[in-house]
Structures are given as C-alpha cells and as structure tokens.
N, C-alpha and C positions, 0 to 999 in steps of 0.2 A: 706626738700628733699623728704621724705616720703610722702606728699600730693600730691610732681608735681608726682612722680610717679605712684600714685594712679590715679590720673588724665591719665595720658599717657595710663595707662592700659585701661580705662574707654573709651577713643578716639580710641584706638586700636579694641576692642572689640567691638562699634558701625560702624564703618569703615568694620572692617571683616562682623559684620552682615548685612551691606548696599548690599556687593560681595555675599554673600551667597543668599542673595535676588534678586539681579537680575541674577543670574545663573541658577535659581529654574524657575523666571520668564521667561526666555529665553527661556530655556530647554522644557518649555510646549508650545511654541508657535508654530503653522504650516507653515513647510518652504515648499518652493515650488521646484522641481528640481534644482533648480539655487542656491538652499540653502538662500535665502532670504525671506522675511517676510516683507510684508508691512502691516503697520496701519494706517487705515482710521480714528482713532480718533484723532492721533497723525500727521500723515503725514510724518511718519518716515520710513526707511528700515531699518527692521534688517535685519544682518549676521549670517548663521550660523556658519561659524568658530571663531566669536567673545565669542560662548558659552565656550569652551576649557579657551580662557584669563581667564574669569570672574570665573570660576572655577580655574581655579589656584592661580589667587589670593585670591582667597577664600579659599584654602587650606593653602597656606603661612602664608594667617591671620591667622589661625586657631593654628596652627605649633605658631608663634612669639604668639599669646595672649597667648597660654597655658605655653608657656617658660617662657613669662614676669611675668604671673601671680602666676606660681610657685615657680620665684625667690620672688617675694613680700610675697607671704604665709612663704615660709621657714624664710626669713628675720625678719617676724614678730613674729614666733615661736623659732628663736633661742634662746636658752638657754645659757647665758654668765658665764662661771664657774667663780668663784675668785681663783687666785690662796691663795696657801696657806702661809701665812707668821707668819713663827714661830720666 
C-alpha cells in the first residue's frame, strides 16, 4: 500500500508540474486585444482567459501534492508506542 501511494504522490506531483508549466508558458505569450495568440509554429490559438484555469489547477495541484505528501511524511515518521503490560 505504501508503494501505490508513493507512486500516486510521484503522478500527482508530475501532473501539477506539467500545469505549472504551461501557466508560466502561457502567461509570457503576446495576446493581441482580442486576448488571443496565435502560433505560426504550431497553428494554434491561444486564449487568454485559458491562463486563469491553468493556474488554478496549478494551485490545486500544488495544495493536494503538499497534503498528500505530508500525509506520507508523517506516516512514515510515526512513532508506534507499545503499550505497557505489566
């Protein structure tokens, strides 16, 4: 159980960094009054109000990896007292 979760954290944590990356990418791009952005390499339109999602989920991730990942820290640092039987 400890693996798949270690695993989940590791998929969590590449996912959020994939959002962080194209939020950063986004955000430096030059929109034109229309708030759009086209690329000639790609042949794509970006959105500017697409920047806002991508940041948010980028925050979310950020938010759940640090909860996931602090439940897994604590979990592996608990200290299991015995009780005492006299």
């Amino acid at each position: 159980m400890n693996r798949i979760q270690q695993l989940l954290a590791l998929i969590m944590g590449l996912i959020t960094s994939f959002f962080i990356w194209s939020y950063t990418q986004r955000a430096n791009l030059d929109y034109n009054v229309d708030g759009k952005h086209f690329s000639l390499e790609d042949g794509v339109v970006y959105h500017k109000q697409a920047i806002e999602a991508y940041g948010f989920i980028a925050l979310l991730g950020v938010i759940f990896t640090g909860l996931f990942m602090n439940r897994l820290l604590r979990k592996k640092t608990r200290i299991v007292k015995k009780p005492n039987c006299k």
